[in-house]
Backbone as a chain_set.jsonl record, in Angstrom:
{"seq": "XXXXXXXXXXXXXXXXXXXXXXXXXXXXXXXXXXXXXXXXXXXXXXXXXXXXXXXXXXXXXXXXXXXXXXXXX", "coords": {"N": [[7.709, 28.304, 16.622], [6.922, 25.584, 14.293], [8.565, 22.181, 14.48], [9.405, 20.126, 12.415], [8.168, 17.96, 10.289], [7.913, 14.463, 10.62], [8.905, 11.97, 8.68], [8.267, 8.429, 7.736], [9.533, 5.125, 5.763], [8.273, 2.466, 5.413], [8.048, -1.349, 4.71], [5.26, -3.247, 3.362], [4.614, -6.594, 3.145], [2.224, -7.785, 2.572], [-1.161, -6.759, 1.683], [-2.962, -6.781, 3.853], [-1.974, -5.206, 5.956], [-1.953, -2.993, 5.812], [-4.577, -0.444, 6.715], [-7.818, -0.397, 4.808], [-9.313, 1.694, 4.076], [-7.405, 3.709, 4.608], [-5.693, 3.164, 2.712], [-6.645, 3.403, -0.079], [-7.493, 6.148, 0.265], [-5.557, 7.428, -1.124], [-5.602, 6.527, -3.384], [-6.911, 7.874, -5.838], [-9.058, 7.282, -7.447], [-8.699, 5.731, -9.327], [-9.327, 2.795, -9.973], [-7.919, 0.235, -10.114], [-5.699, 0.532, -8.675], [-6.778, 0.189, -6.167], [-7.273, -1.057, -2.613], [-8.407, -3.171, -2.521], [-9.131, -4.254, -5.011], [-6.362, -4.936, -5.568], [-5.759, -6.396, -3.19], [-7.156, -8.601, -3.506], [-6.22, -9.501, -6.155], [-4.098, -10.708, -5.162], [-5.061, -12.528, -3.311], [-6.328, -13.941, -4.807], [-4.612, -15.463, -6.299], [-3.262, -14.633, -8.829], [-1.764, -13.038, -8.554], [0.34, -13.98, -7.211], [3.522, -15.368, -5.48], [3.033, -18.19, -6.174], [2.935, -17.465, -9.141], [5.108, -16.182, -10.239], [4.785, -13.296, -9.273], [5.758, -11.696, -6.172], [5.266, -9.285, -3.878], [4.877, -6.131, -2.39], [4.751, -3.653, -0.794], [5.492, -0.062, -0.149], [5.573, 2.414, 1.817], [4.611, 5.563, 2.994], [4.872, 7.3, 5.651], [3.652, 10.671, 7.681], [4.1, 11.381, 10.401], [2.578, 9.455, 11.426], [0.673, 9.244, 9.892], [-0.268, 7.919, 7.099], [0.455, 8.734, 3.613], [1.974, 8.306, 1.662], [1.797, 5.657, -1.049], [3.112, 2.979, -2.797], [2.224, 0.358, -4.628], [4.806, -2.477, -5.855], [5.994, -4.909, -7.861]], "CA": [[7.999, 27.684, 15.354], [6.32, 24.484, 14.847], [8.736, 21.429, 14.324], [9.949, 19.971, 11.014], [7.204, 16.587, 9.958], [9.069, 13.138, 10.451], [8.405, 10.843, 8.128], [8.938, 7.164, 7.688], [8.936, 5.253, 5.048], [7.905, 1.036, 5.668], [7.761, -1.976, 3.518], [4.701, -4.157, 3.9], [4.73, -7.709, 2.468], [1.065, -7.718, 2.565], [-1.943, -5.027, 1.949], [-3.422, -6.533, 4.882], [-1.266, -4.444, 7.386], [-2.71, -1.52, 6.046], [-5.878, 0.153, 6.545], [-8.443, 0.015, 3.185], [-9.814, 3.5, 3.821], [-5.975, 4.76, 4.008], [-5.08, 2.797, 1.069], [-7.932, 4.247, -0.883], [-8.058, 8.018, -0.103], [-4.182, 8.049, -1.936], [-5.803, 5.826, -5.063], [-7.398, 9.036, -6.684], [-10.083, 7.185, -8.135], [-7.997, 4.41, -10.209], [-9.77, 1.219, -9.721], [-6.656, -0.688, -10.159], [-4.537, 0.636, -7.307], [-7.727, 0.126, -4.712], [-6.944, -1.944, -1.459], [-9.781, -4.331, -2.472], [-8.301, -4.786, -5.933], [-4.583, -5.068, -5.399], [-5.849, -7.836, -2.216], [-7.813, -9.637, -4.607], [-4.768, -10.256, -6.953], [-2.787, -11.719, -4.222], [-5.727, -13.581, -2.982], [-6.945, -15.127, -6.446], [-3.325, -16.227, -6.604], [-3.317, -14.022, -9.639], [-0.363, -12.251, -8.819], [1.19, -14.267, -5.601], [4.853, -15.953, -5.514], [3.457, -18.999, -7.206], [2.911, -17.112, -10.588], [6.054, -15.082, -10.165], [4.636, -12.056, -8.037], [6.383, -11.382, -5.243], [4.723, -8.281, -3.636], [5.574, -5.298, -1.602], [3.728, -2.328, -0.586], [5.655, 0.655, 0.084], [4.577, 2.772, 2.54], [5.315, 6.737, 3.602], [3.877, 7.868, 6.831], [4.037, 11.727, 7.849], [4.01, 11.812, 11.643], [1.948, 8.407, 11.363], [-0.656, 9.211, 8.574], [0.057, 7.061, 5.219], [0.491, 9.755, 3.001], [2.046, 7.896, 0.403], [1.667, 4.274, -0.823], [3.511, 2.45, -4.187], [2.296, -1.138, -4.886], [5.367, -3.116, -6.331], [5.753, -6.622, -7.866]], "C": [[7.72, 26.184, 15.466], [7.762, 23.406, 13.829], [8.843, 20.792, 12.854], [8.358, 18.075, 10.851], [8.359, 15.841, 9.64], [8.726, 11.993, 9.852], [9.675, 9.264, 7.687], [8.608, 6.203, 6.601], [9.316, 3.076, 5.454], [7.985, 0.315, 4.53], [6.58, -2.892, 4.139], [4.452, -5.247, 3.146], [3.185, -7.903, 2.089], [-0.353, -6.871, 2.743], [-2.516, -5.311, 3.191], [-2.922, -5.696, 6.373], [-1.662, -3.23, 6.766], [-3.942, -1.298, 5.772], [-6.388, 0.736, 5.412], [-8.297, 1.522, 2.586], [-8.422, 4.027, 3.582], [-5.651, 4.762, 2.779], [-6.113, 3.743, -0.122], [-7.942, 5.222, -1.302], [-6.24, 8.357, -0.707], [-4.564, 7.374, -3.546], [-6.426, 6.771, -5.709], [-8.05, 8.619, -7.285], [-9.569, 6.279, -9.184], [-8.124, 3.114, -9.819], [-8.393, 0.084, -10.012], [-5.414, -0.657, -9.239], [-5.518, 0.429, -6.067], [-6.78, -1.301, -4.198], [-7.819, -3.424, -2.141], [-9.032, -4.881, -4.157], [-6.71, -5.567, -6.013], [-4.643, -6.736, -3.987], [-6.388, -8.907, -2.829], [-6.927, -9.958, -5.985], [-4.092, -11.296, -6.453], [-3.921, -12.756, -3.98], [-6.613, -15.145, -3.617], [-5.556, -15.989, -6.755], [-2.829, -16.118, -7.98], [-1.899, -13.006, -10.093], [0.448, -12.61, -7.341], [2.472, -14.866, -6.331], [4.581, -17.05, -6.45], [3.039, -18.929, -8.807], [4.057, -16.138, -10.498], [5.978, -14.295, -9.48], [4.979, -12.493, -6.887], [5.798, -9.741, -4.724], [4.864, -7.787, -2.463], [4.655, -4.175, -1.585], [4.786, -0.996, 0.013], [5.458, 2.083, 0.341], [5.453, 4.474, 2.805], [4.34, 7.46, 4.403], [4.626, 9.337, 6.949], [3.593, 11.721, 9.275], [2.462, 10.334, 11.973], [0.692, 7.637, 10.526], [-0.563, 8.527, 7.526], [-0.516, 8.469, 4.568], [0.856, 9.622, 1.855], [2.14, 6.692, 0.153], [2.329, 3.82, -2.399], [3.151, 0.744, -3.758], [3.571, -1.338, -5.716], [5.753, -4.347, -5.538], [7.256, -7.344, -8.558]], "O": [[8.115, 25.528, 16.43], [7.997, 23.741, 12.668], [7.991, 21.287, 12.116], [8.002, 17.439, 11.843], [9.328, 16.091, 8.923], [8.263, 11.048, 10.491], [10.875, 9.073, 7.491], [7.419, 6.241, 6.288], [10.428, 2.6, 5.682], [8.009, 0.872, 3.432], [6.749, -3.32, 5.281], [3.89, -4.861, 2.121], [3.096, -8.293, 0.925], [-0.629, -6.369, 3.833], [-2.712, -4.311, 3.883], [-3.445, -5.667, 7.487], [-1.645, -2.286, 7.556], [-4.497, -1.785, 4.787], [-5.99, 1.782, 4.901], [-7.789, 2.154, 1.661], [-8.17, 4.688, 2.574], [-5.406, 5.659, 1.972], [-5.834, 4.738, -0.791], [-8.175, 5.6, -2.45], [-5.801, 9.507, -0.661], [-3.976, 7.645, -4.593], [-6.615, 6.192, -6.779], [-8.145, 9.358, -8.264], [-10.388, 6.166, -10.096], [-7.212, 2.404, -9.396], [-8.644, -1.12, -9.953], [-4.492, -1.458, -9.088], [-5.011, 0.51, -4.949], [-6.067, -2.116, -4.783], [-7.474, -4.596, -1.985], [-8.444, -5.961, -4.22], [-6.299, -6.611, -6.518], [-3.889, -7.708, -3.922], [-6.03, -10.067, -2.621], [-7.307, -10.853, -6.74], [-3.651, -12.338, -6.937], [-3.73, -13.876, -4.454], [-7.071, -16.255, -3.345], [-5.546, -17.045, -7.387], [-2.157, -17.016, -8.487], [-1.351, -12.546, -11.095], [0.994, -11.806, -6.586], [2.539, -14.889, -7.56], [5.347, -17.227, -7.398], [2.856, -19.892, -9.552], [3.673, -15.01, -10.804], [6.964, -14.158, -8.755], [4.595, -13.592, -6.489], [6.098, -8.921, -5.592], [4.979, -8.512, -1.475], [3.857, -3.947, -2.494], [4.719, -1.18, 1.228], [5.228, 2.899, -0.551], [6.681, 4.562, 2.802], [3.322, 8.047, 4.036], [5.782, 9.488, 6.554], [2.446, 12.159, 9.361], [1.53, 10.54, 12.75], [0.128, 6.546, 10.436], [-1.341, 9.132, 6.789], [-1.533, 9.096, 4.866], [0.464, 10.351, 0.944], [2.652, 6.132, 1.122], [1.872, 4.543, -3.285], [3.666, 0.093, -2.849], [3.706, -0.388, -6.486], [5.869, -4.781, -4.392], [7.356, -8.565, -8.678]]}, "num_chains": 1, "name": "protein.A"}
């Protein structure tokens, strides 16, 4: 009997701690949740701390895979 999946679930202050391609293959094709989009908010200063955004990435690994990802601002 194989073992129950242990998942964890992270906060990351910044998309750069996670890997594009991961971020990506959970965006289903919604140009507005891509890695490359959502980094280019923060990086235009479009949506950083000094326009109000404050940003968080919350993260859910299954045995270390990102499996699930929520941008909130």
């Amino acid at each position: 009997m194989d073992s129950p999946a242990e998942y964890t679930v992270t906060v990351a202050r910044n998309l750069d701690e996670v890997a594009e391609a991961d971020w990506d293959a959970l965006a289903g094709g919604n140009p507005f949740v891509t890695h490359r989009f959502l980094s280019l908010m923060g990086s235009t200063g479009c949506a950083a701390p000094k326009t109000g955004w404050h940003s968080q990435f919350l993260l859910l690994y299954r045995s270390d895979v990102l499996v699930g990802a929520v941008p909130s601002y």
